[in-house]
MILOVO-112000 format. One record per residue (C-alpha): x, z, y; residue number from 1; residue in three letters. Coordinates in steps of 0.2 Angstrom, whole numbers, always signed. Each point is the difference from the previous one (the first is absolute). Layout:
N
      X      Z      Y    n  res
      X      Z      Y  NUM  ALA
...
This chain:
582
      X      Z      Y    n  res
   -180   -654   -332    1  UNK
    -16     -8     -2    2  UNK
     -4    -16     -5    3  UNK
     +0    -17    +14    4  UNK
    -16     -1     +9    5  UNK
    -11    -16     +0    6  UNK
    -10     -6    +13    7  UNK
    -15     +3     -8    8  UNK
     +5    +17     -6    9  UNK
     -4    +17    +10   10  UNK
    +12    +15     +1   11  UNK
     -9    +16     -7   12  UNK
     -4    +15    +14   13  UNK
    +14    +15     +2   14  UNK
     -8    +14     -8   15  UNK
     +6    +16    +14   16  UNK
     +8    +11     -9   17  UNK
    -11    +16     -2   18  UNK
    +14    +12     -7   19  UNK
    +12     -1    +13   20  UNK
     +1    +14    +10   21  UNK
     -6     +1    +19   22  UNK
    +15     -2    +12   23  UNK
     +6    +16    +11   24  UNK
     +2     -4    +19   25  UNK
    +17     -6     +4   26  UNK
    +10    +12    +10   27  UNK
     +3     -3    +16   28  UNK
    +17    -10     +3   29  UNK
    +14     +9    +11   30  UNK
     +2     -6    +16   31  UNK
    +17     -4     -3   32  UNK
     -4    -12    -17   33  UNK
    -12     -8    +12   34  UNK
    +14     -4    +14   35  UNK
    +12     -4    -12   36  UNK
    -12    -16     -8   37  UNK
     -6     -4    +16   38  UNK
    +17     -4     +5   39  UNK
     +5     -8    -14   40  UNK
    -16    -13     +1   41  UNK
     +5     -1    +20   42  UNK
    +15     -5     -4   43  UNK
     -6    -15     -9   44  UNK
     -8     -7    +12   45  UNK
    +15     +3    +14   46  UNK
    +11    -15     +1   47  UNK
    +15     +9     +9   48  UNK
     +8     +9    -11   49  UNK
     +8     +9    +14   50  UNK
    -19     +6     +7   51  UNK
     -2    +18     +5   52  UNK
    -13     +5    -12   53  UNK
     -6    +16     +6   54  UNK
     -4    -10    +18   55  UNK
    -20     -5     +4   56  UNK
     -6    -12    -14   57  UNK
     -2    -12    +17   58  UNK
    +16     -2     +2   59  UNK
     +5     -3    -17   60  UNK
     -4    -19     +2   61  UNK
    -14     +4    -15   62  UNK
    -15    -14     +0   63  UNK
    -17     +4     -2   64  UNK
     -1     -6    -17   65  UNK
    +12    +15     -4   66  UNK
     -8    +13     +6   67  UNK
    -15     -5     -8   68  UNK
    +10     +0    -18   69  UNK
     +5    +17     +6   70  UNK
    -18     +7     +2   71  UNK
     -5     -7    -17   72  UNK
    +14     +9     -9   73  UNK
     -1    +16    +10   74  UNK
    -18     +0     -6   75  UNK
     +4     -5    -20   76  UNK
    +15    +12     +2   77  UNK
     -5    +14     +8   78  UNK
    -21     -2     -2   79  UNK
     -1     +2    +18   80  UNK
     -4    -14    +15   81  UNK
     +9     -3    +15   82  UNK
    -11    -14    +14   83  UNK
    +12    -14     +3   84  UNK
     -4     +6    +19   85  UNK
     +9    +16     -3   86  UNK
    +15    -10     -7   87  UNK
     +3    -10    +16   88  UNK
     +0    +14    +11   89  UNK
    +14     +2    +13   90  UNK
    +13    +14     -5   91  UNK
     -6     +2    -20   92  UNK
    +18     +1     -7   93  UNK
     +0     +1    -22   94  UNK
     +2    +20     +2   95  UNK
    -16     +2    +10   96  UNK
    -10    -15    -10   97  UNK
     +6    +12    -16   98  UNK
     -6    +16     +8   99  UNK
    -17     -8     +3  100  UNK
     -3     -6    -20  101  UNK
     +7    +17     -5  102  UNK
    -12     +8    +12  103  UNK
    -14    -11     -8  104  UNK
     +5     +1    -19  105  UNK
     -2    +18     +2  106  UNK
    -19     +0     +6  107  UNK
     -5    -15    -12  108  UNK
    -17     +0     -6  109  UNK
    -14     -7    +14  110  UNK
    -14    -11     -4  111  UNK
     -3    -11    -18  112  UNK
     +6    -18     +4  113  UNK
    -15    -11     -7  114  UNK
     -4     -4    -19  115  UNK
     +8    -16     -4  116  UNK
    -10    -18     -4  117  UNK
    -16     +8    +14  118  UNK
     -8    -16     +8  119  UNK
     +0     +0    +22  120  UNK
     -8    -11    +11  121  UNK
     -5    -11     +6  122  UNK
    +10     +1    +15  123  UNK
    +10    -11    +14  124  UNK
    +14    -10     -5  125  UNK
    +17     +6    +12  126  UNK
     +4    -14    +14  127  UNK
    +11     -9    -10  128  UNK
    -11     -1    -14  129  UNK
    -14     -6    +11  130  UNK
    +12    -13    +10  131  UNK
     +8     -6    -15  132  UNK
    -16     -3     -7  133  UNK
     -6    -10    +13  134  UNK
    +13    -10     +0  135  UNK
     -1     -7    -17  136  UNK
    -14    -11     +2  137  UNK
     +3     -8    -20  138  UNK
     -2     +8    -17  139  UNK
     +9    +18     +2  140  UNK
     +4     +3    -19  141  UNK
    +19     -6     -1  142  UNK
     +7    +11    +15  143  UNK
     +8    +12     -9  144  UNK
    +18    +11     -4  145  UNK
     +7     -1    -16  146  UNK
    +15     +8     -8  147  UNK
     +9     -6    -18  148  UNK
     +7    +14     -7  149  UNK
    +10     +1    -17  150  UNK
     -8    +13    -12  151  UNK
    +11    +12    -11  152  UNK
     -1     -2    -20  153  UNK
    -13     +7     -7  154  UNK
    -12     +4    +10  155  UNK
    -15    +13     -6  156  UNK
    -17    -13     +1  157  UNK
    -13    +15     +1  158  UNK
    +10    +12    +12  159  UNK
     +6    -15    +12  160  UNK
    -17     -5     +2  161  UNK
     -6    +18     +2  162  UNK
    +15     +0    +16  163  UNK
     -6    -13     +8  164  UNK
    -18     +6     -1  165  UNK
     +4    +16    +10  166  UNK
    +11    -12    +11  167  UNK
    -17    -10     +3  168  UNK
    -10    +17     +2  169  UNK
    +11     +9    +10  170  UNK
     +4    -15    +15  171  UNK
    -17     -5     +8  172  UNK
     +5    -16     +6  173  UNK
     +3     -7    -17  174  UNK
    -17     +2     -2  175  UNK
     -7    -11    +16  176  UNK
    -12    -11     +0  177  UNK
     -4     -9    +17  178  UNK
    -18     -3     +5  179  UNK
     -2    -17    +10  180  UNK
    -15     +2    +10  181  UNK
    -10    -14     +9  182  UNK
     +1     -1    +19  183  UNK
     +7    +20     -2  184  UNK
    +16     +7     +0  185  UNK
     +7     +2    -20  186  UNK
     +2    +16     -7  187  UNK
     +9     +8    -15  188  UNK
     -6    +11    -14  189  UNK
    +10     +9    -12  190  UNK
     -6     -1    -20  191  UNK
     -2    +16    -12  192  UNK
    +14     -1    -14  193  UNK
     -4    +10    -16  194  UNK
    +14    +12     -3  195  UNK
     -6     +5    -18  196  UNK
     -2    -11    -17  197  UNK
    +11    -15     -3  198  UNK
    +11     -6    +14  199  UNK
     -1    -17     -1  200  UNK
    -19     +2     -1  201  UNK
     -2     +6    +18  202  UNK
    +14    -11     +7  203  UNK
     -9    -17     -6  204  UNK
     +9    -14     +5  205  UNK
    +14    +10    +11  206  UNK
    +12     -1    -17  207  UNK
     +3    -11    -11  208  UNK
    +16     -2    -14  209  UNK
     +4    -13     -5  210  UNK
    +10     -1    -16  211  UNK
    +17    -13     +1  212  UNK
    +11     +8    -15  213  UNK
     +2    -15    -10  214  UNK
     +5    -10    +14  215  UNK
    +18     -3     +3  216  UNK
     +8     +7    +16  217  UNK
     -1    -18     +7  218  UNK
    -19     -4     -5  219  UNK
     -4    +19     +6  220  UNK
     +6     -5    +16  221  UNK
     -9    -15     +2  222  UNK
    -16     +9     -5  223  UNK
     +2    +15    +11  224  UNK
     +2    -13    +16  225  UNK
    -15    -12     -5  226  UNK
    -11    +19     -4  227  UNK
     +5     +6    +18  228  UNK
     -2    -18     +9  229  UNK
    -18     +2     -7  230  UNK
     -1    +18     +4  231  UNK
     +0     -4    +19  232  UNK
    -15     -6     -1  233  UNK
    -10    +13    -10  234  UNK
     -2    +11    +15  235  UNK
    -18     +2     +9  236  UNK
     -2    +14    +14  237  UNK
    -21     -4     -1  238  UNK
     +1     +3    -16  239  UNK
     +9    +17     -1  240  UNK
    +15     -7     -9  241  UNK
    +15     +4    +12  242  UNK
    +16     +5    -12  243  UNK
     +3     -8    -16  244  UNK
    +13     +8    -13  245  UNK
     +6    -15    -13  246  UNK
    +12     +9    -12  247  UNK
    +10    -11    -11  248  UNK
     +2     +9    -15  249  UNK
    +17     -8     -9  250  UNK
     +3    +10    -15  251  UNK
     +6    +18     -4  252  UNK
    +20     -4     +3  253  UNK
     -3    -13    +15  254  UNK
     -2     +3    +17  255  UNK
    -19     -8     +6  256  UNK
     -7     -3    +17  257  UNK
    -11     +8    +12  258  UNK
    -10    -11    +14  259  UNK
     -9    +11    +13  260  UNK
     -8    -12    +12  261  UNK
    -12     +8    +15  262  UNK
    -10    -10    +11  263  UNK
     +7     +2    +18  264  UNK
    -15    +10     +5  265  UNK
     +6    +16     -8  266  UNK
    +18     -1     +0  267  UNK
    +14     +2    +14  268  UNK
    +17     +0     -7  269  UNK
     +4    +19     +4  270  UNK
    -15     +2    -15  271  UNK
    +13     -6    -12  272  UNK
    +11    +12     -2  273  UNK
    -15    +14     +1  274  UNK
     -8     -9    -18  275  UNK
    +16     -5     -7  276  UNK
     +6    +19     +1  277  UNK
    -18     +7     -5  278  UNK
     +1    -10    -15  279  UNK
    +17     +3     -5  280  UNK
     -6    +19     +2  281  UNK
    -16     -2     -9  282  UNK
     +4     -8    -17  283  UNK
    +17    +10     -1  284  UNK
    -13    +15     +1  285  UNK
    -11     -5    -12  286  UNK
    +15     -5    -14  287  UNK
     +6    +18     +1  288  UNK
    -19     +5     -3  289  UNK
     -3     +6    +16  290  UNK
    -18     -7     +5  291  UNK
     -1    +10    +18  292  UNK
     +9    -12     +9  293  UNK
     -9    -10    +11  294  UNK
     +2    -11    +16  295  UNK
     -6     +9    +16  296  UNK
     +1    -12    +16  297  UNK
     -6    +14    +14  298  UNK
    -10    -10    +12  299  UNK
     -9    -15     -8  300  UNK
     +1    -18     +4  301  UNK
    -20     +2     +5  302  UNK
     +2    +18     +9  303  UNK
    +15     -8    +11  304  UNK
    -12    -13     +5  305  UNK
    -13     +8     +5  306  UNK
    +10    +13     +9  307  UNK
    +10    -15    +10  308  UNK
    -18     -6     +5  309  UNK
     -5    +16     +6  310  UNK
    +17     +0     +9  311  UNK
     -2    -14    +11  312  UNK
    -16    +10    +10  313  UNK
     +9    +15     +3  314  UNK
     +5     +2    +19  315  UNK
    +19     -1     -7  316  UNK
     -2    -15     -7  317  UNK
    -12     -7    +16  318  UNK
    +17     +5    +10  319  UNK
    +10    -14     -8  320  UNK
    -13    -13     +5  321  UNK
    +11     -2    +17  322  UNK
    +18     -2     -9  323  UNK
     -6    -12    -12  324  UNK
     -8    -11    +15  325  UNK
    +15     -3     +7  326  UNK
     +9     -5    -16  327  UNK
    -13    -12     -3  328  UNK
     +4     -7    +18  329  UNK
    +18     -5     -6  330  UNK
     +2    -19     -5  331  UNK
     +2     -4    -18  332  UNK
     -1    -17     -4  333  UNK
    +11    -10     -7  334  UNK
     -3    -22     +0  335  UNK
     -1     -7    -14  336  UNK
    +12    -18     -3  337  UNK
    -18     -7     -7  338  UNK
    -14     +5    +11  339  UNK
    -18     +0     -9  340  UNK
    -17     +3     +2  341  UNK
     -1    +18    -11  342  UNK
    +17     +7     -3  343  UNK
     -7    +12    -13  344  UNK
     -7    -15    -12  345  UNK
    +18     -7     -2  346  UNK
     +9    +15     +0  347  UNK
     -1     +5    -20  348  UNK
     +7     +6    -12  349  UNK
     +4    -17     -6  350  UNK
    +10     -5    +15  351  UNK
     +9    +12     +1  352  UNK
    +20     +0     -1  353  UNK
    +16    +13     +3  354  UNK
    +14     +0    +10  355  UNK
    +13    +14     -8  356  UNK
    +14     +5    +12  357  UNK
    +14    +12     -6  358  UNK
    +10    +13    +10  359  UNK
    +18     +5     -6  360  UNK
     +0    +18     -4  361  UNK
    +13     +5    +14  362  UNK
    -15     -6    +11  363  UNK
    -10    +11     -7  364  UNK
     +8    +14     +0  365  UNK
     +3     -2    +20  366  UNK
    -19     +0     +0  367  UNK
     +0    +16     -7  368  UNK
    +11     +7    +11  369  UNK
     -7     -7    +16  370  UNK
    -18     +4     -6  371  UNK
     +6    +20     -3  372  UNK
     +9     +1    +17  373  UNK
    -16     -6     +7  374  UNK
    -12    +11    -10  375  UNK
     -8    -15     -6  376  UNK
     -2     -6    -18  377  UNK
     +9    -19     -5  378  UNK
    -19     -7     -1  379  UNK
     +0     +4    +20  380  UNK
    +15    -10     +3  381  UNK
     -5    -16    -11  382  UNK
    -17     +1     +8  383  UNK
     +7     +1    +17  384  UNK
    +11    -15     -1  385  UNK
    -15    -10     -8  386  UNK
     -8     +7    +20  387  UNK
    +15     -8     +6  388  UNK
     -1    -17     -8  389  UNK
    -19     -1     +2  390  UNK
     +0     +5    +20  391  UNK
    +15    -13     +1  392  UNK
    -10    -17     -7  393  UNK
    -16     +7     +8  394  UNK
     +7     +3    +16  395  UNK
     -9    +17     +2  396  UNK
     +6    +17     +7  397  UNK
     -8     +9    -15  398  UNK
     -8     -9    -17  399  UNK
    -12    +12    -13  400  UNK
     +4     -3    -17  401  UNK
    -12     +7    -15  402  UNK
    +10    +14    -11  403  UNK
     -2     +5    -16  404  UNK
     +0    +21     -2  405  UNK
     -4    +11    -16  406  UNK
    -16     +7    +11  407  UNK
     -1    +15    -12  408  UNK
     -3    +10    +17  409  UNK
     -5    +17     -6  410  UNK
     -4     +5    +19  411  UNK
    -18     -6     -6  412  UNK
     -9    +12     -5  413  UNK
     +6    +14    -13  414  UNK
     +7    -14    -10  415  UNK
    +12     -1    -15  416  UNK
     +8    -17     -3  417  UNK
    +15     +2     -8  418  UNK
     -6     -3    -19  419  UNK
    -15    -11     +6  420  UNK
     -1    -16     -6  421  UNK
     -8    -15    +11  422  UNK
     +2    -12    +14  423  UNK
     +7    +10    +12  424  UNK
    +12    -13    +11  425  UNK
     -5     -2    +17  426  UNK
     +3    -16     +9  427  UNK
     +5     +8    +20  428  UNK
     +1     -9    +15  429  UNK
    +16     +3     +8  430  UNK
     +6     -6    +18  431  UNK
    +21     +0     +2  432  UNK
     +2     -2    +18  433  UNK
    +16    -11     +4  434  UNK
     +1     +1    +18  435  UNK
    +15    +14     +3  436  UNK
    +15     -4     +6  437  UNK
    +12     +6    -14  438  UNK
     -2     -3    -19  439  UNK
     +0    +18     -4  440  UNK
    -11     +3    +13  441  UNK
    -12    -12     -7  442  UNK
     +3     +8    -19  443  UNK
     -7    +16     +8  444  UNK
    -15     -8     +7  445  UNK
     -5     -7    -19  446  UNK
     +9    +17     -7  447  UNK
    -13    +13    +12  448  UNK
    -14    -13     -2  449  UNK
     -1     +3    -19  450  UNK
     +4    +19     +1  451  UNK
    -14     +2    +13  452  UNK
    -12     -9    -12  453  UNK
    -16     +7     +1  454  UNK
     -3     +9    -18  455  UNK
    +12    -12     -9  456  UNK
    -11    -15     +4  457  UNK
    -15     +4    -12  458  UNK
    -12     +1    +15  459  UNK
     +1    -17     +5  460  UNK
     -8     -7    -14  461  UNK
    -12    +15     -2  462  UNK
     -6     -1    +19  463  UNK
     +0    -18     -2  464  UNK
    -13     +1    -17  465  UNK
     -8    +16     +2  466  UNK
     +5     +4    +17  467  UNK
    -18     -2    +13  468  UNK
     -5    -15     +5  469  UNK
     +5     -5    +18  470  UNK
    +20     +6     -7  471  UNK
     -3    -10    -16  472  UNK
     -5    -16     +8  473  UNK
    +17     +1    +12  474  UNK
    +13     +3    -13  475  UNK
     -8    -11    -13  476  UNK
     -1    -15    +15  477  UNK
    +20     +3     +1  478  UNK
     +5    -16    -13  479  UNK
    +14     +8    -13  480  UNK
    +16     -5     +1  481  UNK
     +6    -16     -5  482  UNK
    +16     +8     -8  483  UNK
     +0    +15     -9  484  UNK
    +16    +13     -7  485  UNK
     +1    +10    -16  486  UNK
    +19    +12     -3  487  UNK
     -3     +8    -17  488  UNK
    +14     +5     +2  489  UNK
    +12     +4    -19  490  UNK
     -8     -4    -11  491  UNK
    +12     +4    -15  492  UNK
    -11    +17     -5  493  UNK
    -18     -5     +4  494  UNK
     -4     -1    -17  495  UNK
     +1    +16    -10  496  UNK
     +5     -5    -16  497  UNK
     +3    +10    -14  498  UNK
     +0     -2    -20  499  UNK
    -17     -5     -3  500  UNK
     +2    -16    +13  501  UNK
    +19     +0     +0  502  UNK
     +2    -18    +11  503  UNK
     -8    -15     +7  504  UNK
     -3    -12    -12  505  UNK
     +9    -16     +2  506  UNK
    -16    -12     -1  507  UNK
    -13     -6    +14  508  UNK
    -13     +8     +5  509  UNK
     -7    -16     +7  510  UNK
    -10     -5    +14  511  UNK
     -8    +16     +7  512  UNK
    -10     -9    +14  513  UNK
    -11    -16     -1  514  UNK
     +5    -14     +8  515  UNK
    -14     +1    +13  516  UNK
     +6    +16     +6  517  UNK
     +1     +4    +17  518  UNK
    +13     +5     +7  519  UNK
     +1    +13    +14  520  UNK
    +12     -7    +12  521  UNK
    +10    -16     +3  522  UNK
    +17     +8     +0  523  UNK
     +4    +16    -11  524  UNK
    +15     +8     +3  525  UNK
     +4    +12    -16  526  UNK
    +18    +10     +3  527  UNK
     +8    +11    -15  528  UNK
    +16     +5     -5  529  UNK
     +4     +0    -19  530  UNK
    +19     +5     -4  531  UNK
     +6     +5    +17  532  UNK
     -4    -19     +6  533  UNK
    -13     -4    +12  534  UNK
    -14    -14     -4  535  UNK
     -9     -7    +11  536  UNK
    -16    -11     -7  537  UNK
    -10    -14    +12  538  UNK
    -16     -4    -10  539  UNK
     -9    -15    +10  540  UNK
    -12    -13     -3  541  UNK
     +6    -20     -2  542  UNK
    -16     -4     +7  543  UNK
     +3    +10    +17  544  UNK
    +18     -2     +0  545  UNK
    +17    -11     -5  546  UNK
    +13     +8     -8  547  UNK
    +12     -1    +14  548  UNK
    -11     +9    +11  549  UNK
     +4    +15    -13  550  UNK
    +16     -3     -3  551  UNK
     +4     +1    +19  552  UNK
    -11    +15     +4  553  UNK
     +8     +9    -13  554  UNK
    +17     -6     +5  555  UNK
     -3     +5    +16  556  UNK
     -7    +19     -5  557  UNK
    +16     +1    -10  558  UNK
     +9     -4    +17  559  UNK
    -10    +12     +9  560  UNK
     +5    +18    -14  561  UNK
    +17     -6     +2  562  UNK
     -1     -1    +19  563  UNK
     -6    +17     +2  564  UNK
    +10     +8    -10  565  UNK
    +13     -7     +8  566  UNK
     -6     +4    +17  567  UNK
     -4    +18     -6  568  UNK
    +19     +2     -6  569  UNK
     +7     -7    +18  570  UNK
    -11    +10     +8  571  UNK
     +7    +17     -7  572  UNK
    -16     +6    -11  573  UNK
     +1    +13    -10  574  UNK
     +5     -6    -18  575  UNK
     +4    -16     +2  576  UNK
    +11     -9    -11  577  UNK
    +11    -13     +4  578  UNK
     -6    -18     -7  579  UNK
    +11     -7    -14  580  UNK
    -17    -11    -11  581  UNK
     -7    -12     +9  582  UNK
């Protein structure tokens, strides 16, 4: 064990360990090994524990965010890489997904992935950077992510800095810094990091420790949440400081803390489980003495966007031009209760307000059913009935609602995003067309429409950015939608962790937006299901909209999942249940 670290003290390097002999290449894995451990992570992620496991992955009812877990650990498992493309195929069953990683494993070698801590750029900034950028008209320090984990005892100083230093080198985007141009469009850059000499030397003010052992549990408390309400504000993207890592050191036989707070612009929340994994990985590495191990992302942040620029003047991506026209078309306002001038002005950060509605697990579950019967996934079905209640008070065939997706789209280019790091989500504009006759007929309207989106949506905002200027100036003339929907889906195992951050610390992270922020829509609809329960979440701003206007639209939304599954079950579909929860 080694002594606590003081603020103003700095962890010695890790000296590599010259004697240790150079690894032999791993032996290929058997096919068979392969298929049993991809069933086994499969399974996981499959709520029906009746499910036919050796059907397509499609029809397993597995979400995006599973399969890109999947890719991540066939690749740390099996040193091999699968596209997230090849995973949603039609027809790829576990057997054949096995046969194609053992078909790889056997041939692995191919080019040298790039040295860690190189520098890239300058280059664009993705759509959602640039737009998101744009839309924050104040300071843009205090718009960040943050996580409070609890630390196990006795944490090495020198060899947890020396992780989070090959963390650092080997994730580009936590080594951002944005350059805000006059009268021309921002760009980003990505900074050198030094992987030899002292670790804390070449991260600078990316770690810090800060040393609370002779505090009581209660003072340590309160001196972790003051540290991190201060924290949110450390952030500058102009600057180059993106990530901060604030480790609470707590003594040798008491658990500390670990902030990690990431300014929005280099962070989706896919990304956490990729560096909360790596460093788990890494600094278990390194206390057994092996000084190999380092992070390797595939693609970099920088690469993916320079790729996604080229992407939207290719004639594949010009061919979208015409499907996202006609989305724009589709009505997609909703009034505000308090008219004004410049809803953007007044809808911040420091207006807004929740309204948290809970579904009873049988409920749920008849989701589940009615979504597999319907090769659809839950998110469908609570996005649809949103469709349903927006078209109602709108009076409109068809409404166009704004959806949040994990836009890691390897159909761009030869790209590898599984263990990259970055802002990756994609806000998409979708249209649910409400004008057939019979509910399910309508739930196959929204159900085709997002199947048959063009590359999973990732070319909307590309064209829109990059795209050439006459298709530019249309799609950007479109006004976003006033209401926007987010299913992340269960969240119980997003968050990989593991004996070096065993939980979620119990104290606030504090405000990780200023209260001048922007915020992107008026009403934002976030949908996930923790414990078998569905949640829905109605984020709005007081100055837009009362409360009552919330509570009924959600009311009504709730009525509208309800209906349909009621009307799917009288009509004979396929799976459903009977109701019992209401």
């Amino acid at each position: 064990m080694t002594a606590p670290v003081r603020q103003d003290s700095a962890p010695e390097a890790v000296a590599p360990d010259d004697t240790a002999p150079e690894a032999a290449a791993p032996e290929a894995p058997a096919e068979e090994e392969i298929h049993a451990r991809l069933a086994g992570w499969l399974a996981e992620a499959v709520l029906d524990p009746d499910a036919d496991l050796t059907g397509p992955l499609i029809d397993l009812g597995v979400d995006s965010l599973d399969l890109i877990r999947t890719a991540r650990r066939i690749e740390a498992s099996f040193g091999v890489r699968v596209q997230l493309r090849e995973l949603f195929a039609p027809g790829l069953t576990t057997a054949r997904l096995a046969a194609l990683v053992a078909g790889r494993a056997a041939l692995r070698g191919g080019a040298e992935a790039a040295p860690p801590g190189i520098a890239h750029g300058p280059v664009v900034l993705t759509p959602s950077q640039e737009q998101a950028w744009e839309e924050q008209t104040g300071e843009r320090g205090q718009w960040n992510q943050a996580l409070l984990f609890t630390t196990r005892a006795g944490i090495d100083a020198g060899l947890f800095a020396e992780a989070v230093r090959r963390l650092v080198a080997g994730h580009a985007s936590l080594r951002l810094a944005v350059e805000d141009r006059p009268a021309r469009r921002p760009r980003q850059q990505t900074a050198a990091l030094d992987t030899d000499g002292p670790p804390a030397a070449a991260l600078g003010p990316a770690l810090d420790t800060v040393d609370v052992s002779e505090l009581a549990d209660a003072g340590l408390s309160a001196a972790v949440a003051l540290r991190c309400a201060v924290e949110q504000r450390s952030l500058d993207p102009l600057r180059g400081r993106v990530v901060r890592f604030v480790r609470f050191d707590a003594g040798p036989a008491r658990p500390g803390r670990l902030l990690i707070a990431v300014h929005q612009i280099a962070i989706d929340m896919v990304s956490w489980s990729v560096l909360l994994a790596d460093l788990e990985e890494v600094y278990t590495a390194l206390e057994e003495g092996r000084h190999d191990v380092w992070p390797a992302e595939g693609t970099s942040y920088p690469e993916w966007a320079e790729a996604l620029a080229a992407h939207a003047r290719t004639p594949e991506a010009e061919e979208q031009a015409e499907w996202w026209t006609e989305v724009a078309r589709t009505p997609a306002a909703l009034p505000p209760d308090h008219p004004v001038a410049d809803p953007r002005a007044v809808n911040t950060a420091a207006t807004a307000a929740t309204h948290r509605e809970e579904f009873p697990a049988g409920l749920t579950a008849r989701l589940h059913t009615a979504a597999r019967a319907h090769r659809a996934h839950v998110g469908d079905l609570v996005l649809h009935a949103l469709g349903e209640v927006l078209a109602e008070r709108l009076g409109e065939p068809a409404v166009r609602v704004d959806v949040l997706r994990h836009g890691r789209e390897e159909t761009v280019g030869d790209t590898h995003l599984a263990r990259t790091t970055g802002w990756f989500t994609t806000t998409v504009p979708v249209r649910l067309d409400l004008a057939a006759a019979t509910p399910a007929a309508r739930l196959a309207a929204t159900v085709g429409h997002l199947a048959a989106l063009p590359g999973g949506g990732v070319g909307h905002g590309a064209l829109t950015r990059h795209g050439r200027p006459r298709i530019a100036a249309v799609l950007r003339a479109a006004p976003p939608s006033d209401v926007s929907y987010d299913f992340e889906g269960d969240d119980a195992d997003t968050l990989p962790l593991g004996t070096l951050l065993p939980d979620v610390a119990p104290e606030p992270v504090g405000d990780i937006t200023a209260p001048h922020w922007t915020r992107p829509h008026a009403v934002e609809v976030i949908a996930t299901t923790e414990d078998g329960a569905l949640h829905v979440e109605w984020w709005y701003s007081t100055a837009l909209h009362e409360e009552a206007t919330v509570r009924t639209l959600a009311a009504r939304h709730r009525h509208a999942l309800v209906t349909l599954l009621d009307a799917l079950a009288d009509s004979g579909a396929p799976g459903a249940a009977e109701a019992t929860t209401r």
